[in-house]
C-alpha positions in Angstrom: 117.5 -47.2 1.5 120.8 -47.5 0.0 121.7 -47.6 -3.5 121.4 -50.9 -5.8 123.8 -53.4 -4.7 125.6 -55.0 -8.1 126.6 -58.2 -9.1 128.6 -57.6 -12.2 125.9 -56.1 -13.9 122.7 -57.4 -12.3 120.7 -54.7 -9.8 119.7 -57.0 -6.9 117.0 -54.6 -6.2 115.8 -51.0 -6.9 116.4 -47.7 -4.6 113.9 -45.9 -3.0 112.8 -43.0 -4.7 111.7 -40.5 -2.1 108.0 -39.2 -2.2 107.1 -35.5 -1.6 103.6 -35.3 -2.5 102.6 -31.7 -3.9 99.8 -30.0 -1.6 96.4 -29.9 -3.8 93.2 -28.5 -3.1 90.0 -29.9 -4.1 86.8 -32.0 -2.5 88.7 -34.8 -1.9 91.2 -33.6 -0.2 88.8 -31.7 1.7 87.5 -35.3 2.4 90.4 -36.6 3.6 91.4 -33.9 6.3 87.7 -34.5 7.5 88.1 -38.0 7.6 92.1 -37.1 9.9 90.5 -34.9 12.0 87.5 -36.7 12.9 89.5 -40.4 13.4 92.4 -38.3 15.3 89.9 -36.6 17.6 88.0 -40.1 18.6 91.6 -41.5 19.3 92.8 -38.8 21.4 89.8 -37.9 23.1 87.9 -40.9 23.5 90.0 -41.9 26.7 89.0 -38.8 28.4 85.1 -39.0 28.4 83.6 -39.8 30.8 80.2 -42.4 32.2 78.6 -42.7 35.6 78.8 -46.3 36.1 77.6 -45.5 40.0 80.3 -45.6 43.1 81.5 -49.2 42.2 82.8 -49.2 38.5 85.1 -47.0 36.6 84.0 -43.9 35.3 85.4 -43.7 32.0 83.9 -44.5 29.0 85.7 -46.8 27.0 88.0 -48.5 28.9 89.7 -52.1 29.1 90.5 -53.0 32.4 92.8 -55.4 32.1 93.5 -55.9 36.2 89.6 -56.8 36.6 89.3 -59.0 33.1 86.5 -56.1 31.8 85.9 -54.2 29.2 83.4 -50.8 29.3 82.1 -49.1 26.5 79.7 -46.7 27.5 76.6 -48.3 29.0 78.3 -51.8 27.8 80.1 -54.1 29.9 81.5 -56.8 28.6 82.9 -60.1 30.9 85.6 -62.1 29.8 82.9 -65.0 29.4 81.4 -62.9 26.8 84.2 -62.4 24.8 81.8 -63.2 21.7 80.8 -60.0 21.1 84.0 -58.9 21.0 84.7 -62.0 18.3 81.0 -60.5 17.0 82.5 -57.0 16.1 85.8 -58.2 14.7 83.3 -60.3 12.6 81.5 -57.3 11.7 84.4 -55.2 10.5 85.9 -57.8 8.4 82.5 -58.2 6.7 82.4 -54.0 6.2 85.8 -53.9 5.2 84.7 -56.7 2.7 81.4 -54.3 2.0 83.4 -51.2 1.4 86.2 -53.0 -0.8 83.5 -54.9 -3.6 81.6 -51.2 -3.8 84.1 -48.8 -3.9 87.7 -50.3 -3.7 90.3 -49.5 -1.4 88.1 -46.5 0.2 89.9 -47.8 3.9 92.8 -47.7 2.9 92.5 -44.1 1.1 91.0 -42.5 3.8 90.9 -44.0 7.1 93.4 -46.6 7.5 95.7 -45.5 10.5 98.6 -46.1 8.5 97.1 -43.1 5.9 95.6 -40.8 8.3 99.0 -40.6 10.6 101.6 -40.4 7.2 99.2 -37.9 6.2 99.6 -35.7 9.2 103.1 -36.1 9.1 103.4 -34.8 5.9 101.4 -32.1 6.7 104.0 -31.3 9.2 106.9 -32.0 6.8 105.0 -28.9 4.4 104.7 -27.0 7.4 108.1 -27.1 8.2 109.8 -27.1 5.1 107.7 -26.0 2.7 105.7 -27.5 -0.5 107.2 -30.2 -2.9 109.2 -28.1 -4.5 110.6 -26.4 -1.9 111.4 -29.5 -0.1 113.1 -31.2 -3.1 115.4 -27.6 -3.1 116.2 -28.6 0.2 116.7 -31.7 0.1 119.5 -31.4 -2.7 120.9 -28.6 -0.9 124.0 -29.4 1.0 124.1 -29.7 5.0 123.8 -25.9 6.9 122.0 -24.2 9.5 119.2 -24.1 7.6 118.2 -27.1 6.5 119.8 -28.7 10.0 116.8 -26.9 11.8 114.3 -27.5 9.4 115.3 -31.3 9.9 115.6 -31.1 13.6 112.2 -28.8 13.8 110.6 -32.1 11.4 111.8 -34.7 13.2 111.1 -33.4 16.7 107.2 -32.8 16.0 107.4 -36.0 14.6 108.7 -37.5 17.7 106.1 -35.4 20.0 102.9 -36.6 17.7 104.8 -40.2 17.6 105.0 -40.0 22.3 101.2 -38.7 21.8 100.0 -41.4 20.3 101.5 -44.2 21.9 100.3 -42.2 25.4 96.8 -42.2 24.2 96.6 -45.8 23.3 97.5 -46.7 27.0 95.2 -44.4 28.2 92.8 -47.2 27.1 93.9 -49.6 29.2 94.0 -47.4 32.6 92.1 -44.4 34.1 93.6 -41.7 31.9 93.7 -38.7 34.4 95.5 -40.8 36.9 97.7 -42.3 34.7 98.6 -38.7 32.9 99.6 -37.5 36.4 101.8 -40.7 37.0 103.6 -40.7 33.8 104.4 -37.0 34.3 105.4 -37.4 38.0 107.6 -40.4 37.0 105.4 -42.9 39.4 103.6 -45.1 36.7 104.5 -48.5 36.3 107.5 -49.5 34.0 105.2 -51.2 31.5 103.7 -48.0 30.5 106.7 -46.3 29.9 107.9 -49.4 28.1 104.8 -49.4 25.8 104.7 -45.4 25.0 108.2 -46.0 23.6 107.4 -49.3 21.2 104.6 -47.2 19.8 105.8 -43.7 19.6 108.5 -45.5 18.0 106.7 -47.7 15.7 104.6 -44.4 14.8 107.4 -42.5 14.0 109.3 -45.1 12.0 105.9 -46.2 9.7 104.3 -42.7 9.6 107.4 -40.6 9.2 110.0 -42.5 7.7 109.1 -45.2 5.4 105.6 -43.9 4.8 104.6 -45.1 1.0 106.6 -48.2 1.9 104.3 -50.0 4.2 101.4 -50.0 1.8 103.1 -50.9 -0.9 105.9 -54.0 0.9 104.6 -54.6 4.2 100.6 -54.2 4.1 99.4 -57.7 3.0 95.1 -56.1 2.6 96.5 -54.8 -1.1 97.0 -58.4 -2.0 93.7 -59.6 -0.2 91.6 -56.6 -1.8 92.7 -57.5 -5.2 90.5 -61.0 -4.6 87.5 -58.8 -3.9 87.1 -56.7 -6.0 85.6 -56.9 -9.6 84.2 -55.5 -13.0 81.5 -53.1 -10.9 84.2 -51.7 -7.6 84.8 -48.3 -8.4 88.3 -47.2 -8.5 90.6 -45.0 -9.7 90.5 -44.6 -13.6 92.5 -42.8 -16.2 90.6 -42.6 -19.1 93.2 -43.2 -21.5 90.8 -43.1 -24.5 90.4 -39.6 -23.8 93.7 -38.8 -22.6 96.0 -40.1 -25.1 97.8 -39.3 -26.9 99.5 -36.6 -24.9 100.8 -33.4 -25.4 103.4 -31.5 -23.4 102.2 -28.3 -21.6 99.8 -26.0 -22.9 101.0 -27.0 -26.4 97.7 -28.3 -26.7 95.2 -25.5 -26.1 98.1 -23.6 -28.5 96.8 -26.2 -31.1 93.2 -25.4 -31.0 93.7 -21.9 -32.1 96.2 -22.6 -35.2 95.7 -26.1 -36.3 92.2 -28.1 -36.0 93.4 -30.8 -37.4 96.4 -31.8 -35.1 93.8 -30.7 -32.2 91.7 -34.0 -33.4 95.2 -35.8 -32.9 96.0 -35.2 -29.8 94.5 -36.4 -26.0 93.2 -34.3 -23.4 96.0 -35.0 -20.8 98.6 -32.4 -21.6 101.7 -34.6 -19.5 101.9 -32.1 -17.0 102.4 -34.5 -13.8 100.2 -33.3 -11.4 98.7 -36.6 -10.5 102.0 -38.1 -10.3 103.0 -35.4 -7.9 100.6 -35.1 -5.6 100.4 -39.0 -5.5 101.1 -39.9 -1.4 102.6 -43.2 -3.2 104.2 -41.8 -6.0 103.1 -43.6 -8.7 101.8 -42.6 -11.9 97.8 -43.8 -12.5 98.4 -43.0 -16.1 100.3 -46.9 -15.9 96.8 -48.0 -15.1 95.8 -50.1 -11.9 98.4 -50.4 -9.5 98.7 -52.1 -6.1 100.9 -48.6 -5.1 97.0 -47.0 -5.2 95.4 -46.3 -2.4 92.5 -44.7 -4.0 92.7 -41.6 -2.4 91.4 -39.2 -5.2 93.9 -36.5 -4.8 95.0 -37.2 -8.1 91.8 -36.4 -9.6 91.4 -33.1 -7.3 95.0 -32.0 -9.1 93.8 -33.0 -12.4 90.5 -31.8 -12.5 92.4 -28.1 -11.5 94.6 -28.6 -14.2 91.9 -29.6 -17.1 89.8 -26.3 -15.6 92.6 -24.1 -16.1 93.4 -25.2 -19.8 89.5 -24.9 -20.8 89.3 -28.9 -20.7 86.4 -30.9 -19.5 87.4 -31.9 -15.9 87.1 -35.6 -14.7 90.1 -37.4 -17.1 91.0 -39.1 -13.8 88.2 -40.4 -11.8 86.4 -42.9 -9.6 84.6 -45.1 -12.4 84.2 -49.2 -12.7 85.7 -51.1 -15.3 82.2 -51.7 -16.8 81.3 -47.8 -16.8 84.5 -47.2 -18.2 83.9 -49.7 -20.9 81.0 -48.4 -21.8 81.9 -44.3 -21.8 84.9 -45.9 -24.4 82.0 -46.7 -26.4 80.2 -43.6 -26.2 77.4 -45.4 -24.1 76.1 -43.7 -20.7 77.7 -45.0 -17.8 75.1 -46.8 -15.1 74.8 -44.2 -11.9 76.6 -45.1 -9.0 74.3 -46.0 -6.5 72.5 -48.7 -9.0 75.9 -50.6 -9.4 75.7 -50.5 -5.7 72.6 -52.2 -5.4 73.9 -55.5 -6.5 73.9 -59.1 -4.9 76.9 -59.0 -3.8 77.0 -55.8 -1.9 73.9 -57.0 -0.4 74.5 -60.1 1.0 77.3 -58.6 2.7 75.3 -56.1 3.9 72.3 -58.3 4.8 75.2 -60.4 6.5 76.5 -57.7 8.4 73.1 -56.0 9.7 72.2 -59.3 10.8 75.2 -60.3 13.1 74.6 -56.3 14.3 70.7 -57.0 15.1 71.5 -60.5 16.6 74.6 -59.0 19.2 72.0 -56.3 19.8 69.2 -58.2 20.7 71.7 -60.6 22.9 72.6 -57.2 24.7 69.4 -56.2 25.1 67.9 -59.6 26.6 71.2 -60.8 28.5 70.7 -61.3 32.2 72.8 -59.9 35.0 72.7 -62.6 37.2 74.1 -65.8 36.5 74.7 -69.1 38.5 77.2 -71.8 38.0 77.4 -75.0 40.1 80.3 -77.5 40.2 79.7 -81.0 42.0 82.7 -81.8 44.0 84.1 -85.4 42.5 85.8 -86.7 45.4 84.1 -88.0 47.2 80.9 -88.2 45.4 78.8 -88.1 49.2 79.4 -88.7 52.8 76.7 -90.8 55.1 76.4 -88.3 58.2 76.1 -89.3 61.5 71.7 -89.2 61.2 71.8 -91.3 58.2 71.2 -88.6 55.7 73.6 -88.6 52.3 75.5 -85.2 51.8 76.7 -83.8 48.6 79.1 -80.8 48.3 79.3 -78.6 45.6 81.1 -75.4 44.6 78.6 -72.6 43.4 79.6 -69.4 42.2 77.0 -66.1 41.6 78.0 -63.7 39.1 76.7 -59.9 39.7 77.2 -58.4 36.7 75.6 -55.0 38.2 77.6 -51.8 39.0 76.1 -52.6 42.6 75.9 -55.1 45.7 72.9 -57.3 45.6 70.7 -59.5 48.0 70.3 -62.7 46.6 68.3 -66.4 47.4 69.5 -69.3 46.3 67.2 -72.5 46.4 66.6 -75.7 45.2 64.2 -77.8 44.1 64.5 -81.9 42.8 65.3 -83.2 46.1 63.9 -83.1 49.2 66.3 -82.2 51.7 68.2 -79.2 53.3 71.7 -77.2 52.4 74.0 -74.6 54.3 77.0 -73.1 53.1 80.4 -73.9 54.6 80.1 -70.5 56.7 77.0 -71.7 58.3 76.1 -74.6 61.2 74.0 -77.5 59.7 71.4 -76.3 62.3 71.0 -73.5 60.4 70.3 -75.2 56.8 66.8 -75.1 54.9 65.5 -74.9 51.4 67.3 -71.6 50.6 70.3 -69.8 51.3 70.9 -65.9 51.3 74.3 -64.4 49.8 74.8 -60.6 49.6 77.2 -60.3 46.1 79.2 -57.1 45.6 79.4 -54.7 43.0 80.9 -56.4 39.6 82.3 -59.4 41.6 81.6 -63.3 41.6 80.6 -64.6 44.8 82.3 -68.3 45.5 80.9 -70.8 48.0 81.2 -74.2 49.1 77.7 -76.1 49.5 76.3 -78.7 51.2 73.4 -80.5 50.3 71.7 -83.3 52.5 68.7 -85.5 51.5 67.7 -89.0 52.6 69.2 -91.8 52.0 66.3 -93.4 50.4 65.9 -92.7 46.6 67.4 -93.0 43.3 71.5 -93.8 43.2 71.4 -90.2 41.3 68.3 -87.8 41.2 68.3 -84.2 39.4 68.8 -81.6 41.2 68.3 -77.6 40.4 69.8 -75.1 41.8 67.9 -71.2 41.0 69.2 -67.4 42.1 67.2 -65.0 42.2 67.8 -61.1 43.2 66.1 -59.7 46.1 66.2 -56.2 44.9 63.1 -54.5 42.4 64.3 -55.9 39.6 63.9 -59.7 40.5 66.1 -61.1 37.9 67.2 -64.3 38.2 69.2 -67.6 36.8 69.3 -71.2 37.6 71.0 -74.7 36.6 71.0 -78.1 37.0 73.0 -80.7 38.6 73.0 -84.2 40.1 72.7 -85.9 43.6 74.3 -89.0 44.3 73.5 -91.0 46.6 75.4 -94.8 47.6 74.6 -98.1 45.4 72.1 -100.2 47.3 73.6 -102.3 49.9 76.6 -100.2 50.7 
C-alpha cells in the first residue's frame, strides 16, 4: 500500500504497516500447527483415496462429477434431485459456526479458517527463508543486493509452488485425480483446468502471501457478523488490565521487588515488553482491549505466559476468559469453570438444532430408496380411439437406478383395467406389466401406451408401481390419471 495520500493537511487514509509475527512456542501454537497439518492433509489428500463403487461408478472417494450431475462421498451418492442434503450440511455448518462463535468466540477463524491456516503456512515459509521477526525487519530495511534478492525470489517462489498446489488439488475434486495429474503434466487436459489452477493459485498467493492480516481485518465480512453473536459468557481473548496495569518497562519491575516494596504495590504485572503485540498474526495490540483485528488465536497468551514465567510472575495476564469471569476475578470472586458457562440455553439449542438436522439427513440416508418412478401424461392429445374401440393414453415414464449396477425391473399397473406396451414393442405384445433392464447410475426413459375400454369414468386413477427383480426387491410407485372422451363424442 502506498503512503497516505494528502489533501492540504487531511490523511485520506492510513498506510499499511507490515506484519512480521515473532515465532512463539507454547500449547497454542502447538494447537494451531495441529489444526494446519491436519486441515492441509484432508485437502491435499482427500482427492486421492480411494472407494470401490463396483465396475460402473467412479472409484474415488469424494468426488463431484460434474459431467454426470453426481456427487460421491464415500458410500454416499448424492443426485442432483437430492440436492437437500447438500442445502442440509450448509445448514449444519452455519448452525456450528453459530455454536462455536456463542461458546468460545472467533475459535474458526483462529484456527481453522482457510484464510488462517494457508497465511500461517506462508509465514512459516517467510521464517524459513528469511529468518525470525527480527531478522526479517533487518532485511527488510536493508537496501536491494544479492542477498536479500534471493531471499525474496526463494519466498516468493515457494509461495507460488504451494499457491499452483493448491489450486491443483481443488480441481482434483471435480475429476479423477490420477488421470487428471497425468493430463495436466502431459499438457492434454482441458483448457478449463488450466484456467482454474491459475485463478486460485493466484488468489492463494495474493490473500495468503501478500495481503494476509488484511483480508480479516477489510475484506472478511464473519468479524462483523460474529460480533452479533457473541455475548457476556463467549470466551475470548482477555487482557486483564486490573492486573496488568499500570506497566513498567522491562525487568524494571522484578528490580523493584527487591529494593522498594512499596513502588512494587504500584506497579502492574505486564512489564510493556511487546511480546503479544509481536507475535500477533494481525498486529494489533490486545492490551487496547477487544478488537475486530483478533482472531483469537492465543499466541499471544503462549508469548506472554513465557515472558511472565521468566520474570517469576504468575502466568495467564492474557487469556481466554468471558466478560462475566473477568468481572468477577476483578472482584476477587472465582471465575465459573468453563464447561458450566458452556452448558447454557443458548449453546444448546443450537446444539439440539444442529444434532437434530444431523439425525434427520441420517435417517433420510438410511431409509431412502434406490429406485424411483416418475410418470408424465402426455397433454396433447389427452387419448386416441383405436381402431377396436379401445381409448389409449400415452405417457412418458422415467425409472431412476440409483445403484452402482444394471437392474431387471417390472413395471405394472393397477386402477384400470386394460393393457400397455412401450413404444419399442407391437400392441400384440402388451399386458399388465412391462420389463425394462436399467443400467448402472442411469435413468431409463420410455414412451407408454396405455389402452382400456372405452366404457368408464371421463377420468379414472391410475397407478403405475416398479419394482426390482433382483434380491433386494425394492421398489416405487405413483399415480396418474386416465382420460377417456366426454359421453357422446
Amino acid at each position: 500500500m502506498n503512503a497516505p495520500t494528502e489533501v492540504g493537511s487531511s490523511r485520506l487514509f492510513e498506510a499499511r504497516r507490515k506484519v512480521l509475527p515473532k515465532a512463539v512456542k507454547g500449547p497454542f501454537r502447538r494447537f494451531k500447527w495441529a489444526v494446519m497439518v491436519l486441515t492441509l492433509l484432508i485437502y491435499y489428500a482427500t482427492p486421492w483415496l480411494r472407494w470401490d463403487r463396483g465396475a460402473w461408478a467412479p472409484d474415488q472417494a469424494v468426488l463431484v462429477d460434474l459431467a454426470h450431475r453426481r456427487f460421491y462421498f464415500f458410500s454416499i451418492e448424492i443426485w442432483p434431485h437430492e440436492f437437500y442434503y447438500v442445502a442440509g450440511l450448509l445448514v449444519m455448518a452455519a448452525i456450528g459456526l453459530f455454536l462455536v462463535t456463542s461458546a468460545v468466540g472467533r475459535a474458526w477463524c483462529g484456527y481453522a479458517c482457510p484464510q488462517t491456516v494457508w497465511t500461517d503456512l506462508f509465514q512459516h515459509v517467510e521464517r524459513l527463508v528469511e529468518g525470525d521477526r527480527n531478522a526479517q525487519l533487518r532485511l527488510l530495511a536493508a537496501p536491494w543486493g544479492p542477498n536479500k534478492l534471493a531471499r525474496r525470489a526463494t519466498k516468493h517462489a515457494i509461495w507460488i509452488m504451494i499457491a499452483v498446489l493448491t489450486g491443483g488439488a481443488w480441481i482434483f475434486y471435480f475429476a479423477d485425480a490420477p488421470t487428471l495429474a497425468r493430463q495436466i503434466a502431459e499438457g492434454t487436459a482441458p483448457l478449463v483446468a488450466y484456467t482454474t489452477v491459475a485463478i486460485l493459485a493466484a488468489a492463494t498467493y495474493v490473500l495468503g502471501g501478500l495481503m494476509r492480516e488484511q483480508v480479516c481485518q477489510f475484506m472478511c465480512p464473519w468479524p462483523r457478523i460474529q460480533t452479533a453473536m457473541m455475548d457476556e459468557r463467549s470466551l475470548t481473548i482477555t487482557y486483564k488490565f486490573w492486573r496488568g496495569e499500570p506497566r513498567t518497562r522491562g525487568l524494571k519491575r522484578s528490580k523493584a521487588a527487591e529494593t522498594h516494596p512499596v513502588e512494587l504495590l504500584q506497579t502492574g504485572d505486564c512489564i510493556d515488553c511487546n511480546a503479544c503485540v509481536a507475535v500477533c498474526p494481525t498486529g494489533i495490540d490486545i492490551r487496547e482491549g477487544p478488537q475486530i483485528g483478533c482472531i483469537t488465536c492465543g499466541l499471544c497468551i503462549d508469548a506472554c505466559d513465557d515472558v511472565m514465567i521468566r520474570v517469576g510472575r504468575e502466568p495467564k495476564l492474557i487469556a481466554y476468559a468471558t466478560e462475566l469471569d473477568a468481572r468477577a476475578e476483578q472482584a476477587g470472586e472465582a471465575p465459573v469453570p468453563p464447561l458450566r458457562r458452556l452448558l447454557r440455553a443458548r449453546t444448546l439449542v443450537y446444539f439440539t438444532v444442529w444434532c437434530a438436522i444431523g439425525v434427520g439427513m441420517l435417517v433420510m440416508l438410511e431409509g431412502r430408496t434406490r429406485l424411483e418412478l416418475s410418470v408424465l401424461q402426455a397433454r396433447n392429445p389427452l387419448w386416441v380411439r383405436l381402431s377396436d374401440g379401445t381409448i389409449r393414453n400415452t405417457y412418458q415414464i422415467r425409472i431412476r437406478n440409483l445403484e452402482a449396477r444394471p437392474r431387471e425391473v417390472e413395471l405394472t399397473m393397477s386402477g384400470v383395467a386394460g393393457t400397455m406396451w412401450p413404444e419399442s414393442v407391437d400392441r400384440k405384445d402388451a399386458g399388465r406389466s412391462v420389463r425394462f433392464r436399467v443400467d448402472a447410475d442411469k435413468v431409463a426413459k420410455e414412451r407408454l401406451f396405455v389402452a382400456a375400454p372405452e366404457a368408464g369414468p371421463q377420468r379414472s386413477d391410475i397407478r403405475f408401481t416398479i419394482r426390482a427383480l433382483d434380491g433386494e426387491g425394492e421398489s416405487a410407485s405413483t399415480a396418474n390419471a386416465f382420460e377417456r372422451p366426454e359421453a357422446g363424442r
